[in-house]
C-alpha positions in Angstrom: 11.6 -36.8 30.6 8.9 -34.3 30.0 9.1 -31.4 32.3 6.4 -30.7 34.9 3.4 -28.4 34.7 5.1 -26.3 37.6 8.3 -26.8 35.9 7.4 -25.1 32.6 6.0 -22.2 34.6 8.8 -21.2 36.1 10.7 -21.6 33.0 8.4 -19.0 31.2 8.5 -16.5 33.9 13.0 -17.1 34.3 14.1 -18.1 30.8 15.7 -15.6 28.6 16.0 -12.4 30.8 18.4 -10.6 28.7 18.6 -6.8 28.9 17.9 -4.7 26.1 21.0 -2.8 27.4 23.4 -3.4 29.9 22.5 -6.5 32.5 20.2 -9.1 32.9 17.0 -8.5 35.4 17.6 -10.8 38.3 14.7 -13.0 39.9 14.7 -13.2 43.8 13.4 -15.9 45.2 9.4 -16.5 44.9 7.2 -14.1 42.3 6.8 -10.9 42.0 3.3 -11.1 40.0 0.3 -10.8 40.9 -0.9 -14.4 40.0 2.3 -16.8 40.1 0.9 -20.0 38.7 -1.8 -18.3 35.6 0.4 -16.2 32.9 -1.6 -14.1 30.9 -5.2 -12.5 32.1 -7.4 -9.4 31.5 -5.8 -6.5 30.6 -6.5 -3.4 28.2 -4.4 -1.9 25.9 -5.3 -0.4 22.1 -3.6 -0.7 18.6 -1.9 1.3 16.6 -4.9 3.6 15.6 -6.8 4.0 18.9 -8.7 1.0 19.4 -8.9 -1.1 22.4 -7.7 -4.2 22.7 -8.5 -6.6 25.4 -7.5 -10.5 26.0 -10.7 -11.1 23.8 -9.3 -10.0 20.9 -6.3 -12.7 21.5 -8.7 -15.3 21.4 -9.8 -17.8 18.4 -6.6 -18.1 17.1 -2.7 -19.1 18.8 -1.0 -15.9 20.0 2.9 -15.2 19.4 3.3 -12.1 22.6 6.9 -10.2 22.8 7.2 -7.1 24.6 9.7 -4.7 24.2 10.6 -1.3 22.9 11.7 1.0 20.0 14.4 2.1 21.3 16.1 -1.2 22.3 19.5 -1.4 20.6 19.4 -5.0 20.4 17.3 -7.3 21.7 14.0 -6.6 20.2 15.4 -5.4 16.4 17.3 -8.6 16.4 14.1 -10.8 17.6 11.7 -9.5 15.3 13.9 -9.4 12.8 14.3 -13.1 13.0 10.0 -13.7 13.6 10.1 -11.8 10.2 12.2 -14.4 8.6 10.2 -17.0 10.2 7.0 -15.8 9.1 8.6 -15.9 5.4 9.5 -19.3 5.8 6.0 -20.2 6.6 4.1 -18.1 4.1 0.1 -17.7 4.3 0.3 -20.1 7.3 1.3 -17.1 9.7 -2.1 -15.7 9.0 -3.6 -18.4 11.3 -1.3 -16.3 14.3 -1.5 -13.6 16.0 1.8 -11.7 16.3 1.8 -9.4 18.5 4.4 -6.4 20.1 4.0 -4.9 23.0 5.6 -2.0 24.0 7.1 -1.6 27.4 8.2 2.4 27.0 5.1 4.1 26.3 6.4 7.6 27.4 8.2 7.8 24.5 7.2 4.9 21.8 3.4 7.1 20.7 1.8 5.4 18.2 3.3 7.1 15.4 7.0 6.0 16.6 5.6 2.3 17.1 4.3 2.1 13.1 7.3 4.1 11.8 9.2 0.9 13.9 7.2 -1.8 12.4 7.8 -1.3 9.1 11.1 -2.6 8.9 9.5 -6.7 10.1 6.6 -8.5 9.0 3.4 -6.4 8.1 1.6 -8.8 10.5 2.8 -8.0 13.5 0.5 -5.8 15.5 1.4 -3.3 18.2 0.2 -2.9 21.4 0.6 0.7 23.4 -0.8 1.6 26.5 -0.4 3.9 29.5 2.0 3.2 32.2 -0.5 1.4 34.4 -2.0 -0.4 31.5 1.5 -1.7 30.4 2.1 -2.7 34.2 -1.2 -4.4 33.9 0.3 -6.6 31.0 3.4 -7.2 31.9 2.5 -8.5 35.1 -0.5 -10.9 34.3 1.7 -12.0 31.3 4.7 -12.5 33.5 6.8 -10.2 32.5 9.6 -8.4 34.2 11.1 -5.0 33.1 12.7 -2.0 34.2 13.6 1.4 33.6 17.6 1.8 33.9 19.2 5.5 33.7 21.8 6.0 31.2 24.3 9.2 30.9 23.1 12.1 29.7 20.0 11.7 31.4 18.2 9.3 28.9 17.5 5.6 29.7 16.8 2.4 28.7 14.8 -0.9 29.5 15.9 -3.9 30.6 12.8 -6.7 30.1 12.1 -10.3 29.1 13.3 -11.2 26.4 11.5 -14.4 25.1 8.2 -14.6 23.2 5.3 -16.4 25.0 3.2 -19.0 23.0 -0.3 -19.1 23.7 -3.0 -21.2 22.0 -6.3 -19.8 20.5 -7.9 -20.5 24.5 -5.4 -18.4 25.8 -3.4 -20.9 27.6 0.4 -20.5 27.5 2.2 -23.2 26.2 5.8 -22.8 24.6 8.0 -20.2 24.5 10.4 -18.9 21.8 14.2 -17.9 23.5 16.2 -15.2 22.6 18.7 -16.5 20.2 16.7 -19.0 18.5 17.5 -18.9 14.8 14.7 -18.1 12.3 14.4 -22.0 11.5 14.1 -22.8 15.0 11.2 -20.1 16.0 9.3 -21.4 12.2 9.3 -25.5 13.7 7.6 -23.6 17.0 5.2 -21.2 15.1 3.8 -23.8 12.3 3.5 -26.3 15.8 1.5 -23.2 17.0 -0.4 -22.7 13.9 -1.5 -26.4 13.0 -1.8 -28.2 16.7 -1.6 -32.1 16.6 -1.1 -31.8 12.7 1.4 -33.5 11.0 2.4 -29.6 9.2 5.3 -29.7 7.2 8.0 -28.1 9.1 5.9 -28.2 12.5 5.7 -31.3 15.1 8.3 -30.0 17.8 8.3 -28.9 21.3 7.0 -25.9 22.2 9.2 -25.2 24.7 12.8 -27.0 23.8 11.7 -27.5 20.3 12.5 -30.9 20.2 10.5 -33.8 18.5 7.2 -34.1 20.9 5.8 -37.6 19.8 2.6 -35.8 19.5 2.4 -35.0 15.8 -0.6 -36.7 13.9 -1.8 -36.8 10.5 -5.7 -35.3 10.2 
């Protein structure tokens, strides 16, 4: 049975909340953002060279979103290491996506940390930096929790979200990727993404469980 509209909601704003370091961000009951039942909205952030970016520039084409930070020590290397390999796998036909990463640390990722970071994945994925408030922005009209967690010595870490949100080229949210989904697994969603209602080889899954949807169709 195909979950529920309400159903899938939910499961984009409580799947996959691993920590970046030690636990897992806990939900209470009911939501802490701002608009419970919409996930993703205005916001303004810039890129890697001091532009701004806004939700316009996510439009016109499906939108791959994962926030996390440079300094995680597992989560986000391991993620985009594996939406590197994906991208491989699918060749020119991750042009038609935006990938973006957002960072949720921007008091210490600048932008020259963020591009020295991206080098090692996929040349393109974009980053997104912002303030404090503008990150708060973000992460709360995109649903997405995080923290700041003290570690000895008097550093810290981040403990966030940990699963990528699927958007298509409208801006409406419609699959997610898990943490822990291999690189063949996150290609099948991302060619779904790229080629909607197209028979793509490779594509024709769920968005959200990645299993066969019944709604692929040759063009």
């Amino acid at each position: 049975m195909r979950p529920t509209p309400v159903a899938l909601l939910a499961s984009a704003v409580m799947l996959a909340l691993v920590a970046a370091g030690a636990g897992a961000i806990t939900l209470q009951q009911g939501s802490p953002f701002s608009h419970p039942r919409r996930v993703g909205g205005a916001f303004t952030m810039a890129d890697l060279y001091g532009r701004a970016v806004t939700q316009a520039d996510l439009l016109g084409k499906p939108t791959a979103l994962f926030f996390g930070f440079t300094h995680c020590p597992e989560v986000c290397p391991t993620t985009l290491s594996t939406l590197t390999d994906a991208m491989e796998k699918m060749g020119r036909a991750a042009d038609r996506l935006n990938v973006v990463f957002v960072t949720l640390d921007p008091e210490r990722d600048t932008p020259e940390v963020l591009r020295d970071y991206l080098t090692a994945f996929d040349p393109r994925i974009r980053g997104l930096i912002g303030t404090s408030a503008e990150v708060a922005q973000m992460a709360d009209v995109y649903h997405v929790l995080y923290r700041r967690v003290p570690t000895e010595g008097g550093d810290y870490t981040m403990d966030h979200s940990a699963s990528i949100e699927l958007f298509d080229r409208t801006g409406r949210m419609v699959g997610e990727i898990g943490y822990g989904e291999d690189a063949s697994a996150m290609a099948a969603k991302l060619i779904t993404l790229a080629f909607p209602g197209q028979c793509h080889t490779g594509g024709g899954v769920s968005l959200w469980d990645g299993a066969a949807d019944g709604i692929c169709r040759s063009t």
